[in-house]
C-alpha positions in Angstrom: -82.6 -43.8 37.1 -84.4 -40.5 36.8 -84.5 -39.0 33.7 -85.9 -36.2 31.3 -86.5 -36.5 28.0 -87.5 -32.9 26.3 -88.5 -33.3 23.0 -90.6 -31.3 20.6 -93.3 -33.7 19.9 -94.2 -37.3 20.0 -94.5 -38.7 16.6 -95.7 -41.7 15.3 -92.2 -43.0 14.3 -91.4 -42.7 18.0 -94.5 -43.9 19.8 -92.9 -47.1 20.2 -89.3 -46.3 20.7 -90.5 -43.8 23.7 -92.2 -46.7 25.0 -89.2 -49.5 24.8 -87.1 -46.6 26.2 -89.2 -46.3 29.5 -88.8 -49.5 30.1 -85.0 -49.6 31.0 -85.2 -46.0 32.8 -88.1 -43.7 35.2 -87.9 -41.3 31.9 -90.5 -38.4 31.8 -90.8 -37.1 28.3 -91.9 -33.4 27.9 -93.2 -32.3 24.7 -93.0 -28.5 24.0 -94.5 -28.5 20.5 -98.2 -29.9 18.4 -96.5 -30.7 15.5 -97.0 -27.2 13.7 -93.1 -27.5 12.4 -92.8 -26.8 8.9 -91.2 -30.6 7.8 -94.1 -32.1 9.7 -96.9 -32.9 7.8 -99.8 -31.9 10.0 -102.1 -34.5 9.2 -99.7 -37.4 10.8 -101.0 -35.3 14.1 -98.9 -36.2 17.7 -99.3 -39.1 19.7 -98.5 -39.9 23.1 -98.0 -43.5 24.5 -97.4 -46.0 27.1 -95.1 -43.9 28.9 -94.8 -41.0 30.8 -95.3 -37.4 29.1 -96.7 -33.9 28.9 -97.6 -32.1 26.4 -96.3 -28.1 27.8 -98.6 -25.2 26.7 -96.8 -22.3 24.9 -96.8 -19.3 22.5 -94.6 -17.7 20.1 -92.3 -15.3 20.1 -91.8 -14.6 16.0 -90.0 -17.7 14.8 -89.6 -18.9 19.1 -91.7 -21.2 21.0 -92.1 -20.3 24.3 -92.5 -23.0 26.6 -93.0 -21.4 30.2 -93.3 -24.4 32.1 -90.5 -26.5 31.1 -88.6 -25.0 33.6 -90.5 -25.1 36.4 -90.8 -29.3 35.8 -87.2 -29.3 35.1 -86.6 -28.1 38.0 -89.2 -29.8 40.2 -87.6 -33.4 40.1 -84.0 -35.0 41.2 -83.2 -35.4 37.3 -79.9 -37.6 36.8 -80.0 -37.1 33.2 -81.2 -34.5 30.8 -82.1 -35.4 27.4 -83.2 -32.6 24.7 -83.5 -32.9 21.1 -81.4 -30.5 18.7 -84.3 -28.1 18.1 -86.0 -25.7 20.2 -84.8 -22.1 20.4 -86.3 -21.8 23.9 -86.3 -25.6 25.6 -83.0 -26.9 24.3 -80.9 -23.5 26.3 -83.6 -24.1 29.1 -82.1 -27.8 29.2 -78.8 -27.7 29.4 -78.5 -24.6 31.5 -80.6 -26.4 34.0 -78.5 -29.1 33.5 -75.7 -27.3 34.4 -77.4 -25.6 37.1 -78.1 -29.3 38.8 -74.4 -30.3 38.0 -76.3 -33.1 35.8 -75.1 -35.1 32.3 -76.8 -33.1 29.2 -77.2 -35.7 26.1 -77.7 -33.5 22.9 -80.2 -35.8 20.2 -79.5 -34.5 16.8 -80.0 -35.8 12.9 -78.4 -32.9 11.5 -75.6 -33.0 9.2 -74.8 -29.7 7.7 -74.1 -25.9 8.6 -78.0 -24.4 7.8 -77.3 -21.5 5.2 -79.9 -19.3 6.5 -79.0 -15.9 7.9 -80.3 -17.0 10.8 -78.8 -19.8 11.4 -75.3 -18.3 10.4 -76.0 -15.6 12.8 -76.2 -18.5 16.0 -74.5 -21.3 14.7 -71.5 -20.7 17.3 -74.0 -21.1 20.0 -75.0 -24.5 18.3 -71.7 -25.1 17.8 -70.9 -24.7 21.5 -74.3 -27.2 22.5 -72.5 -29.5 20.5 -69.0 -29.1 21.8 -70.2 -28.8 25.6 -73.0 -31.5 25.4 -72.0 -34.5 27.8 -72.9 -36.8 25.3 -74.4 -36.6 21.2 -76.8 -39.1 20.0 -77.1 -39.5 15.8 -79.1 -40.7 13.4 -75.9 -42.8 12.0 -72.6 -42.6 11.0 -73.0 -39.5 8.3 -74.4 -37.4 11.1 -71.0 -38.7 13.7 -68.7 -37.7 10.8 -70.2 -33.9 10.3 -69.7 -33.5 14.2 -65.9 -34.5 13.9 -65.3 -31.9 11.3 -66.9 -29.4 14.0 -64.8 -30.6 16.7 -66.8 -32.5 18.8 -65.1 -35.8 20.3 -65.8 -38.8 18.6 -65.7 -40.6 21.9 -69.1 -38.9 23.3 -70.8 -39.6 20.0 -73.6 -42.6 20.2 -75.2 -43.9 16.9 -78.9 -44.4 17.2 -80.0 -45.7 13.8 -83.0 -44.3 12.6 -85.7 -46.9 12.2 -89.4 -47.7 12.5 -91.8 -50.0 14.0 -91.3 -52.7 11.4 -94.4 -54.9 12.9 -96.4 -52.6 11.9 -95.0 -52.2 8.6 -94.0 -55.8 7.4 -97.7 -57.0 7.5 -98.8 -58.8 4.6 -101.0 -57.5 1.6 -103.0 -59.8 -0.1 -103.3 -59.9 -4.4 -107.1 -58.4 -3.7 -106.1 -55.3 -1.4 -103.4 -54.6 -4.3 -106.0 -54.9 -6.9 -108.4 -52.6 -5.3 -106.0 -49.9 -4.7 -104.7 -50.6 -8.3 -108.4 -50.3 -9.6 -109.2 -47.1 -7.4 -106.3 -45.1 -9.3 -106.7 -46.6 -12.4 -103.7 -48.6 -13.0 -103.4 -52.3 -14.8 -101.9 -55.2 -13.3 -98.6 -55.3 -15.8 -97.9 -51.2 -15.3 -95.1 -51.0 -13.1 -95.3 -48.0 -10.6 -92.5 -45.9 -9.6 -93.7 -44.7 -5.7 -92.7 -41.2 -4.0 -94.7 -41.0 -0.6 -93.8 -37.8 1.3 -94.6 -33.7 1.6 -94.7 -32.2 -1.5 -91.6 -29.8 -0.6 -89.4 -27.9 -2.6 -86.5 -30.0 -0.4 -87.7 -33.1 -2.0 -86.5 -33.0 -5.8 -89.5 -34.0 -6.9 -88.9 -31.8 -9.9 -85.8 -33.8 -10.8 -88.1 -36.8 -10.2 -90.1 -35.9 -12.6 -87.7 -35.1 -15.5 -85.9 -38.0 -14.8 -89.4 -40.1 -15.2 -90.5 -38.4 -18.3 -87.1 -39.4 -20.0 -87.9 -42.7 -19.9 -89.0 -45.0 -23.1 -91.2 -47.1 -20.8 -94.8 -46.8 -21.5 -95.9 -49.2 -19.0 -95.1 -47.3 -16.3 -96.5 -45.1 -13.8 -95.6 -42.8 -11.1 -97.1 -41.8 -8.0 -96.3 -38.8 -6.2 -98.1 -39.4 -2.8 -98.4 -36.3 -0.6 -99.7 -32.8 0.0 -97.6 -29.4 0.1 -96.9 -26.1 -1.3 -95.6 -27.5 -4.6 -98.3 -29.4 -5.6 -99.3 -26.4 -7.9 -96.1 -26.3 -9.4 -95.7 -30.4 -10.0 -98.9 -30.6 -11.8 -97.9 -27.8 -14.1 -94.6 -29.4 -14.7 -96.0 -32.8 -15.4 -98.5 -31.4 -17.6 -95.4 -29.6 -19.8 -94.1 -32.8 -20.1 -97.3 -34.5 -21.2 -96.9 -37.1 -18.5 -101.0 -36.7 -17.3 -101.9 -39.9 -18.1 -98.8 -41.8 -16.4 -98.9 -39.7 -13.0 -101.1 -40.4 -9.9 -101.5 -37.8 -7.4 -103.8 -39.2 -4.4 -102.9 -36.5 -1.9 -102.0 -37.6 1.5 -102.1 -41.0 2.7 -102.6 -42.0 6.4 -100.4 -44.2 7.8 -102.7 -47.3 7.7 -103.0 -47.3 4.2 -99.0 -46.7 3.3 -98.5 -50.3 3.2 -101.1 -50.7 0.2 -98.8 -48.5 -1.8 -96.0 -49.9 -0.8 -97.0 -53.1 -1.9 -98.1 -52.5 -5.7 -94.7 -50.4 -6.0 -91.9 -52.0 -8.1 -89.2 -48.9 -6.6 -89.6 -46.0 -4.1 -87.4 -42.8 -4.9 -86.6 -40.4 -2.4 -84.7 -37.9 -4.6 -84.1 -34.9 -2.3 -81.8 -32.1 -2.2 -79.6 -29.4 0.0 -81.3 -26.5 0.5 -80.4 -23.7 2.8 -82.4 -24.9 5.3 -82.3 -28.3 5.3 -80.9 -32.0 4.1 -82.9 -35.2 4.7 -81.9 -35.9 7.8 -82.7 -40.0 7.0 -86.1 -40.7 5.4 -88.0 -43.1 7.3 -90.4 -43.3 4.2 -87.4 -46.1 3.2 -87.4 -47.9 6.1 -91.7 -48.6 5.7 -90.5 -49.4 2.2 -88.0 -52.2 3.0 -90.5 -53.7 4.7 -92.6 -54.7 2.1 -89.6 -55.6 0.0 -89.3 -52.5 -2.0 -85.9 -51.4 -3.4 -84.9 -47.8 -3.3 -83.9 -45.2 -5.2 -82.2 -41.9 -3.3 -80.0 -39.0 -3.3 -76.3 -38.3 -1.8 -78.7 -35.6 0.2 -81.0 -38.3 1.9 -79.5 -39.4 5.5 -80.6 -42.8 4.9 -78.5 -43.5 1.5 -75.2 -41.8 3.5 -76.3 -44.0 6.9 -76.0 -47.3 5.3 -79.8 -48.2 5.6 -79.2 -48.1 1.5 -76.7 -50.3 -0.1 -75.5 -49.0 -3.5 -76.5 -52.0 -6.2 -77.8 -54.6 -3.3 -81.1 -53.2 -1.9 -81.0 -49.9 -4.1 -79.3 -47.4 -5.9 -77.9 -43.7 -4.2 -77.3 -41.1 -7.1 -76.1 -37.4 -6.9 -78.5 -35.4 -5.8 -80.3 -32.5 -8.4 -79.4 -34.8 -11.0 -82.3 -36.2 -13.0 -80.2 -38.2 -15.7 -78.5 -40.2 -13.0 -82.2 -40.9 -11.8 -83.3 -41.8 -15.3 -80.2 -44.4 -15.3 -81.5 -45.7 -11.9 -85.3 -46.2 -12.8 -84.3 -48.1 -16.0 -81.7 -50.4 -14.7 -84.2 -51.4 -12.2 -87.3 -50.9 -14.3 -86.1 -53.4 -16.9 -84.9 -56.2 -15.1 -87.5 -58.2 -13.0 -84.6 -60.4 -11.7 -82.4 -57.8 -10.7 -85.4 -56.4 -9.0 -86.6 -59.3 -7.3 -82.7 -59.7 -5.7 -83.3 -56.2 -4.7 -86.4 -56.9 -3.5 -85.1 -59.8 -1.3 -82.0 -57.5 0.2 -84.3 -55.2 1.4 -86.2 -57.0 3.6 -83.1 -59.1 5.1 -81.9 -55.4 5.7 -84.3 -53.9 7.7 -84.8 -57.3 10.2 -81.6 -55.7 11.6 -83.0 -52.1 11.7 -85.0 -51.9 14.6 -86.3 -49.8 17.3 -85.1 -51.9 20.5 -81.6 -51.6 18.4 -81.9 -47.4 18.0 -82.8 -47.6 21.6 -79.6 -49.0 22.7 -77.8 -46.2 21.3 -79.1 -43.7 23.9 -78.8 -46.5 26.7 -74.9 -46.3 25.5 -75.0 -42.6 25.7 -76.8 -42.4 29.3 -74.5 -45.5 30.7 -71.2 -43.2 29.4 -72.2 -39.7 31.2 -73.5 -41.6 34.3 -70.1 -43.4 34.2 -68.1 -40.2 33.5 -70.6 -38.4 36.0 -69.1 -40.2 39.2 -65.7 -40.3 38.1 
């Protein structure tokens, strides 16, 4: 089966789930973007992969990208299926009206969970209202992102759950006592300091403010946090962690690649992920938990996070979820789990049974269940 995948770039997450994909279907995957977005931290680059792809050249037109060959190569092949990710202000109308124009199933791929605030967005949302409505099929990140589309009146019956997940191989490797101690050594922290972890941009979308109130409420002295990452607040967090004389208990490497996530990882004793609604966006999941599980750390997050409201985090078995802009319900978090080792080592244990079960071959299947249902509805 023919199909095209239209996507706005490949990342790193999906190098692997691209290629697992191709394997069951002929998919060519067009990519109309170079990871310039502004949730994509531009160091993780693009990446292409064992499978079929393009990467289209384009311009923009103000906040547009203009992809002028998308249509000519969606148009070029006998496409049975069109696939198109949620954003794109040019290539996902380009997709489904040449979907239409071929009389072809239009899947609609989409981790949103919310009505955007910004004037923009108010201004269009009927026509992304109407994508979602008229899409043949939706495929979601899980079962938070299924439940927002209900409430906007798309069927439940054309929704698919794809949950979100990484390549855990890569992940789940082991990280010896030495590698630990030289990462430990390199930013200056002793063997018995427990480290709270955040790895992500450094974004006003992230909390990180909360974080860090939440963190200097705490009577634990052996503690430190590490607030891995580059962004536009990094100005503003070291100001606020000076004011709350926290200098000598914070770490700030800047960004890590993705080869050298797993070291941190591995000396944490808890991740947080304590984002919140903006205007503009909600953690659609929060992959950054997913790496974590793999090396057996438990997380903290917010109601706000797509992975707490997906089920990837289990309140009180491989984590805690607490409201969101809401640092004393942090504070509560990080000490229950701060002070005691056994509690943590259960967590500890629960995460890594949990993600075994989160896989890419698994979030795959979810769009094999949407393609099967339009093709089957198709040629009806």
């Amino acid at each position: 089966m023919k199909i095209a995948f239209v996507q706005n770039f490949c990342s790193h997450y999906m190098e692997k789930a691209f290629e697992i994909f191709s394997q069951s279907f002929d998919v060519d995957y067009y990519f109309f973007s170079a990871g310039q977005e502004w949730y994509w931290a531009r160091e993780h680059g693009v990446r292409g992969g064992n499978f079929t792809y393009e990467y289209l050249w384009g311009f923009s037109l103000g906040q547009v990208r203009i992809t002028p060959l998308l249509p000519i190569k969606l148009l070029a092949k006998d496409y049975r299926v069109y696939i198109k990710c949620i954003n794109g202000r040019f290539a996902l109308p380009v997709t489904y009206l040449i979907a239409r124009l071929k009389r072809k199933p239009f899947i609609l791929w989409t981790g949103i969970w919310m009505r955007l605030d910004t004037p923009l967005h108010r201004l269009f949302f009927f026509l992304t209202r109407w994508f979602y409505r008229h899409a043949d099929a939706l495929v979601v990140y899980g079962k938070h992102v299924k439940d927002y589309l209900i409430t906007e009146g798309v069927n439940p019956a054309k929704i698919f759950i794809a949950p979100r997940a990484v390549e855990n191989s890569f992940y789940n490797v082991s990280i010896s006592e030495s590698e630990k101690q030289t990462l430990r050594k390199n930013l200056s922290i002793t063997s018995h300091q427990k480290v709270v972890l955040y790895l992500g941009r450094l974004e006003e979308n992230k909390g990180l403010d909360y974080l860090i109130e939440a963190f200097a409420s705490l009577q634990y002295r052996d503690c430190i946090l590490i607030l891995a990452g580059s962004g536009s607040q990094e100005s503003f967090l070291k100001k606020r962690i000076a004011e709350k004389n926290l200098m000598s208990q914070v770490r700030m490497p800047g960004y890590i690649p993705q080869q050298q996530t797993l070291f941190y990882y591995a000396i944490a004793w808890v991740t947080v992920l304590p984002s919140i609604t903006t205007p503009y966006s909600k953690e659609l999941w929060g992959l950054v938990i997913n790496e974590a599980f793999n090396q057996g750390l438990p997380a903290i997050a917010t109601e706000a996070v797509g992975a707490a409201e997906g089920g990837l985090i289990e309140e009180g078995k491989n984590g805690f979820i607490v409201p969101e802009r809401d640092s004393n319900a942090l504070a509560k978090a990080l000490d229950t789990i701060l002070g005691d080792n056994r509690l943590r080592q259960k967590m500890s244990e629960d995460a890594r049974n949990t993600i075994q079960h989160w896989t890419q071959e698994k979030m795959m299947q979810g769009f094999h269940e949407a393609v099967h249902y339009v093709e089957k509805k198709h040629h009806k």
